[in-house]
VMD Tcl script that builds the backbone (N, CA, C; Angstrom):
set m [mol new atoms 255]
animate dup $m
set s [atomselect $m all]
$s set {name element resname resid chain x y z} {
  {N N UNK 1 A 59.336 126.155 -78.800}
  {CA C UNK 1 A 58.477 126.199 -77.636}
  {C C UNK 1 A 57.524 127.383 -77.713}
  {N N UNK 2 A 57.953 128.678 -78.364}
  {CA C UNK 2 A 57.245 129.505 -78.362}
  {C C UNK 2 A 56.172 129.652 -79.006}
  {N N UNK 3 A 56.266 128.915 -80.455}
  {CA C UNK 3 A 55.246 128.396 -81.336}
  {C C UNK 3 A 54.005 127.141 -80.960}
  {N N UNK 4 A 54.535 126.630 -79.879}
  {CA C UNK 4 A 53.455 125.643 -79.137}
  {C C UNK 4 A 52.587 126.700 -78.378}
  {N N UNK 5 A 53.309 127.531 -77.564}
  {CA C UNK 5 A 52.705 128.402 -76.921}
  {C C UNK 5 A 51.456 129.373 -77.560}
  {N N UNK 6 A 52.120 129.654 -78.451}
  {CA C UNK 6 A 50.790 130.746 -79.626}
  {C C UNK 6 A 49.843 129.930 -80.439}
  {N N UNK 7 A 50.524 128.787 -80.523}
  {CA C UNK 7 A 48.918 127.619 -81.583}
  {C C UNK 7 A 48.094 127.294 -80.009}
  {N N UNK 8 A 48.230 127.450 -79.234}
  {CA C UNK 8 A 47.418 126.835 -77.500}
  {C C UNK 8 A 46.551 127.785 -77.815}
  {N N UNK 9 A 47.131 129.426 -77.461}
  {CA C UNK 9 A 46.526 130.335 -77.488}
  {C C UNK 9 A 45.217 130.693 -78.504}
  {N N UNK 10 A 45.856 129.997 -79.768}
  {CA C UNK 10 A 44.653 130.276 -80.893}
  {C C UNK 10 A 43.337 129.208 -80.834}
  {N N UNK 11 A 43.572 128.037 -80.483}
  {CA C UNK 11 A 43.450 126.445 -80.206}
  {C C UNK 11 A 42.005 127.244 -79.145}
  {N N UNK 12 A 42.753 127.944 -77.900}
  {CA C UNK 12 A 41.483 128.553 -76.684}
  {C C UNK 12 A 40.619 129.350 -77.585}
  {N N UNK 13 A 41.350 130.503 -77.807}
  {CA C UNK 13 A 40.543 131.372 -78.969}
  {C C UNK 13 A 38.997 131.057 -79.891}
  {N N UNK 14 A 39.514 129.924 -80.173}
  {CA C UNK 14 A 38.573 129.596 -81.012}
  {C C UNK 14 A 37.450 128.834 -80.590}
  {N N UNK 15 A 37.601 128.360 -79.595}
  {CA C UNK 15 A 36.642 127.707 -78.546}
  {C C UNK 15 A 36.054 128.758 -77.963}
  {N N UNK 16 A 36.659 130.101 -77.436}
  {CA C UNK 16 A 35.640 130.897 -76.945}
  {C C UNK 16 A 34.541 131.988 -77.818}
  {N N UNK 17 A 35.747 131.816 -79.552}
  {CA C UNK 17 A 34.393 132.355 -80.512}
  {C C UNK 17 A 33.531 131.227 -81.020}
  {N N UNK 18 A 33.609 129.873 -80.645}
  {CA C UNK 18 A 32.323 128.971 -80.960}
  {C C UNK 18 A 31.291 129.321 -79.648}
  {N N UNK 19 A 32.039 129.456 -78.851}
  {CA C UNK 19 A 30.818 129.981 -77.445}
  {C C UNK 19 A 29.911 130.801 -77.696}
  {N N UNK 20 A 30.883 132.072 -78.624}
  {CA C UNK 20 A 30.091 133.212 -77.934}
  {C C UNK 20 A 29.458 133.434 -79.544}
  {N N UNK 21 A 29.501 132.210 -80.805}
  {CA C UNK 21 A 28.651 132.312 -81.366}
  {C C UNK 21 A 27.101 131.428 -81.175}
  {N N UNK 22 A 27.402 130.669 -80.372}
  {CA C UNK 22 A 26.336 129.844 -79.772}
  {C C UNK 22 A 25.220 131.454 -79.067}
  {N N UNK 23 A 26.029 131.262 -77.957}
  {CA C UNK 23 A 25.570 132.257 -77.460}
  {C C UNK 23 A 24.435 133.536 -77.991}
  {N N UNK 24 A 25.217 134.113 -79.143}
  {CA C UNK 24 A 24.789 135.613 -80.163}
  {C C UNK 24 A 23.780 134.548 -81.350}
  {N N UNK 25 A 24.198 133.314 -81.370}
  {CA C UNK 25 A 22.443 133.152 -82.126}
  {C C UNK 25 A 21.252 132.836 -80.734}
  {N N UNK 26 A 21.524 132.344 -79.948}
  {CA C UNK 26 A 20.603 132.421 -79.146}
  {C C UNK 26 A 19.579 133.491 -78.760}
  {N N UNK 27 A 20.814 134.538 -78.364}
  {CA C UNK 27 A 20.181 136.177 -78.233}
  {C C UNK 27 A 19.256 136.830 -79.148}
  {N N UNK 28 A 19.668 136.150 -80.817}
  {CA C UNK 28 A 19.300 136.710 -81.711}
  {C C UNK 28 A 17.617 136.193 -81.852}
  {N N UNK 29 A 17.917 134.772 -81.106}
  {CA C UNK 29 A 16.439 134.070 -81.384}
  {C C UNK 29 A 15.085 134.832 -80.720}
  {N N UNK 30 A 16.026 135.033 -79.317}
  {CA C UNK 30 A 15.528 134.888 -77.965}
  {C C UNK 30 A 14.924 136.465 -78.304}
  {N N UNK 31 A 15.865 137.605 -78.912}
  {CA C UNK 31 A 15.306 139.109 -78.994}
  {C C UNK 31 A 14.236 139.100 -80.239}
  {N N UNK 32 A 13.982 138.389 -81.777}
  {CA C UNK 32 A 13.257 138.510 -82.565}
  {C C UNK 32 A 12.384 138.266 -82.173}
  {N N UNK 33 A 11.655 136.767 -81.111}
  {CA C UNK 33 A 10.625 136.216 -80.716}
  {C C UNK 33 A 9.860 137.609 -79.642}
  {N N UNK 34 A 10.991 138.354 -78.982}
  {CA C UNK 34 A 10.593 139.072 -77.947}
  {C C UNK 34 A 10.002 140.427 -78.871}
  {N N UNK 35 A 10.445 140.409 -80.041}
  {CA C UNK 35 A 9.799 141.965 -80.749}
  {C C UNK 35 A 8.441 140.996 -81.557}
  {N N UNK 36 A 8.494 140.266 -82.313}
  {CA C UNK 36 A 7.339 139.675 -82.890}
  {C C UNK 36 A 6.409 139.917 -81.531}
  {N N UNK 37 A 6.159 139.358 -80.701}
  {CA C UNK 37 A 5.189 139.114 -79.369}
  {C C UNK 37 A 5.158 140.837 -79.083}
  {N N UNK 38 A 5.794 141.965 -79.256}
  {CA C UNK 38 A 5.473 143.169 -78.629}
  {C C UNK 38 A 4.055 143.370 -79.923}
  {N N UNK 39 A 5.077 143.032 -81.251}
  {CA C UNK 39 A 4.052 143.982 -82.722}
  {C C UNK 39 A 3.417 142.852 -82.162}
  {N N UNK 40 A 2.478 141.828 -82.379}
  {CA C UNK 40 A 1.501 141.508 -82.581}
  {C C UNK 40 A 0.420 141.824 -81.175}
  {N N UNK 41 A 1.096 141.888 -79.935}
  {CA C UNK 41 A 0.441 142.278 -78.197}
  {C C UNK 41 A -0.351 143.940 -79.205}
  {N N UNK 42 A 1.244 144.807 -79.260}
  {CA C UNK 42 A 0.235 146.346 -79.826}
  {C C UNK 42 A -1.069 146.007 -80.908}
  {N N UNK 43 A -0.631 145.616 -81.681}
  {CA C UNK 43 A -1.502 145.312 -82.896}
  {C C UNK 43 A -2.809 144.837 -82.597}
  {N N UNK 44 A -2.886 144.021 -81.758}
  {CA C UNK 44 A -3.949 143.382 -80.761}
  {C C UNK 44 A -4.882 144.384 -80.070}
  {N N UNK 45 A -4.133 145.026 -79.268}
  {CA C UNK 45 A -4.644 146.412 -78.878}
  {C C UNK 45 A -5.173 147.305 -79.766}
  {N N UNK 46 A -4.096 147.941 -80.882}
  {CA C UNK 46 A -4.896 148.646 -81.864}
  {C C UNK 46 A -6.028 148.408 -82.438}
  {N N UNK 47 A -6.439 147.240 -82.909}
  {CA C UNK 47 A -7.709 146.377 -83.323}
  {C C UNK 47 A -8.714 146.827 -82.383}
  {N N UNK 48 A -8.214 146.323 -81.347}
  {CA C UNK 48 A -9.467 146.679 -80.479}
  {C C UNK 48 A -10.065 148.449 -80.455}
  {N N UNK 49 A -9.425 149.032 -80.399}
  {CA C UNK 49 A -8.964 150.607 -79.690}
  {C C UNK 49 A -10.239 150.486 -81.267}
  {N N UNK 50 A -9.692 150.489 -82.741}
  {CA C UNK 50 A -10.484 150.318 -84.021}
  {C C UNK 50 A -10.153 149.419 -84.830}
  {N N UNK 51 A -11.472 148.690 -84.484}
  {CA C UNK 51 A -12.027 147.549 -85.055}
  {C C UNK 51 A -11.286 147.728 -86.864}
  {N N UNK 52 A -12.192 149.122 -87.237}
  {CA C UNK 52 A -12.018 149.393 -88.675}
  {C C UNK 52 A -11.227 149.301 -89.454}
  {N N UNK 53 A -10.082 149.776 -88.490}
  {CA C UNK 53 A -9.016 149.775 -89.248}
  {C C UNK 53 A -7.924 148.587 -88.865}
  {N N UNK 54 A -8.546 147.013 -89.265}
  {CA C UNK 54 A -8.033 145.975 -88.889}
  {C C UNK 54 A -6.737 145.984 -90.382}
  {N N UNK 55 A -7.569 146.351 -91.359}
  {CA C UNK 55 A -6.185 145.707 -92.575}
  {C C UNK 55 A -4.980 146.772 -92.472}
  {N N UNK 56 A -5.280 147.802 -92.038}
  {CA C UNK 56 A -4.003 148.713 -92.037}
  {C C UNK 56 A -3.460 148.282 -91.322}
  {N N UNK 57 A -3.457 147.720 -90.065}
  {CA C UNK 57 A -3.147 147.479 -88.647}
  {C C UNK 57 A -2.080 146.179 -88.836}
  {N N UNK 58 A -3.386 145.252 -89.792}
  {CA C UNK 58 A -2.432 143.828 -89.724}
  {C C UNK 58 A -1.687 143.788 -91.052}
  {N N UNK 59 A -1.467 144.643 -91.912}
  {CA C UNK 59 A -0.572 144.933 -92.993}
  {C C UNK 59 A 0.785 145.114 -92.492}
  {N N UNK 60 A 0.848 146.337 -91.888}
  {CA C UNK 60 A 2.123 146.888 -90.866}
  {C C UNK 60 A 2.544 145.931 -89.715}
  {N N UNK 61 A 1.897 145.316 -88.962}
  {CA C UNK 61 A 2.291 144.434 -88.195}
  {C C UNK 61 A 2.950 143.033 -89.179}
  {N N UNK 62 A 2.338 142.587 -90.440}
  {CA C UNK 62 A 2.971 141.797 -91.107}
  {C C UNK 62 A 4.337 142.185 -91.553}
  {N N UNK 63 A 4.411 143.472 -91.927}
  {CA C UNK 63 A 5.959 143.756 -92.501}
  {C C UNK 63 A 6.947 144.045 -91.334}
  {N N UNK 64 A 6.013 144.332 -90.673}
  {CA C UNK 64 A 6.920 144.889 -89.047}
  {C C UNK 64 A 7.888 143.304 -88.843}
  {N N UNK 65 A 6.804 142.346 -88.457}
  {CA C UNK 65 A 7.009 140.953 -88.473}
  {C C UNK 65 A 8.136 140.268 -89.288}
  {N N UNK 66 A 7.961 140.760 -90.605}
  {CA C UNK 66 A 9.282 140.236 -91.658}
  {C C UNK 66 A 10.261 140.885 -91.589}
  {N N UNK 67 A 10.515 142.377 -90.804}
  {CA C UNK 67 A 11.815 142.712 -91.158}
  {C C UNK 67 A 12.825 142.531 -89.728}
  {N N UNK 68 A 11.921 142.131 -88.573}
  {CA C UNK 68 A 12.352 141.305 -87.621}
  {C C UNK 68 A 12.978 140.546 -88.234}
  {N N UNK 69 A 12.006 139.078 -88.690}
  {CA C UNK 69 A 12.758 138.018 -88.674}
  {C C UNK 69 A 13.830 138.004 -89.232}
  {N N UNK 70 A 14.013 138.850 -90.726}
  {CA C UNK 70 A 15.230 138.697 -91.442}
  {C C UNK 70 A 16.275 139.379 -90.829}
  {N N UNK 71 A 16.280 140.166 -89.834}
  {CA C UNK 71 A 17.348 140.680 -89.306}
  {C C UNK 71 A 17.941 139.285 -88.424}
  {N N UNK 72 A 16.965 138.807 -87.608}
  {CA C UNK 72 A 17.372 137.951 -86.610}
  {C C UNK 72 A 17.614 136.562 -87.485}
  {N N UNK 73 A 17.461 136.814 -88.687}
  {CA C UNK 73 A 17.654 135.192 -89.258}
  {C C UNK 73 A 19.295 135.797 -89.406}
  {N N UNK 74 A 19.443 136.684 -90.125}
  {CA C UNK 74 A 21.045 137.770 -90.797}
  {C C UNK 74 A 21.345 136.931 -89.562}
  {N N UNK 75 A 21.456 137.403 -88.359}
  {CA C UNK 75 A 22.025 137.308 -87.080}
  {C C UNK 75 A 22.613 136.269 -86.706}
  {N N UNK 76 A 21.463 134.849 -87.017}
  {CA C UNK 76 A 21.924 133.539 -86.927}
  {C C UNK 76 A 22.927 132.941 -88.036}
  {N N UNK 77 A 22.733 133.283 -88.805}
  {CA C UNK 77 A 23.699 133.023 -89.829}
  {C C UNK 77 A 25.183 133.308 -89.629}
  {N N UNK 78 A 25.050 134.695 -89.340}
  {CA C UNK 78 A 26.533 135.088 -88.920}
  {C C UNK 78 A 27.209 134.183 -87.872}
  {N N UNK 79 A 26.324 134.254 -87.085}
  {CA C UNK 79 A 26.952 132.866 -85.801}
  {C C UNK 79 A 27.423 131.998 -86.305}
  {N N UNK 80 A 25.899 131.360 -87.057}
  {CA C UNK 80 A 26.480 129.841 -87.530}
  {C C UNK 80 A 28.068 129.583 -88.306}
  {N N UNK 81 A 28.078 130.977 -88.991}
  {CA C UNK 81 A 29.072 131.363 -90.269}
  {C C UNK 81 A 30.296 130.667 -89.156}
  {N N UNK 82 A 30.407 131.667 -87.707}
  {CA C UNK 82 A 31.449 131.871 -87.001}
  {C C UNK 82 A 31.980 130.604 -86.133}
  {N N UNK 83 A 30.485 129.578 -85.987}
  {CA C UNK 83 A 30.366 128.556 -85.731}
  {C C UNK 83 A 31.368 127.299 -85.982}
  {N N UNK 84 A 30.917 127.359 -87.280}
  {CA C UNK 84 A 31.326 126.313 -88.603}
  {C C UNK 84 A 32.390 126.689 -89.603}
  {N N UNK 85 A 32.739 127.777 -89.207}
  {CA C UNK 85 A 34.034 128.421 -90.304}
  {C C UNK 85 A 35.495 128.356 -89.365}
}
mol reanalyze $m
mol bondsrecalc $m
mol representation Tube
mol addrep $m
């Protein structure tokens, strides 16, 4: 009986880490989209502020851009990992 009792327990368990990996890729989506939209809003601004210095501006905003996403892609993965494993 006691062994029914602790496979229940693991049985819940694991339903609440498929949740809360649902969940942590969502966040992950929901926070990369929210930093892409800040760098490109500043970047936007900077342009304007000088025109001139558009390629420096949109160089750094491009890498700014990629090391977002790959963090927040890392992020989804791990979920999915926690998801599906």
């Amino acid at each position: 009986m006691l062994s029914l009792a602790i496979i229940l327990q693991v049985v819940e368990a694991v339903g609440l880490a498929k949740l809360g990996a649902g969940i942590g890729a969502g966040i992950a989506a929901i926070g990369a989209g929210m930093g892409i939209g800040r760098i490109g809003e500043s970047a936007v601004a900077a342009i304007a502020r000088q025109p001139e210095a558009v390629g420096d501006i949109r160089s750094n905003m491009i890498v700014s851009a990629a090391l977002i996403e790959g963090v927040a892609f890392f992020a989804i993965v791990v979920c999915l990992l926690i998801l599906f494993v």
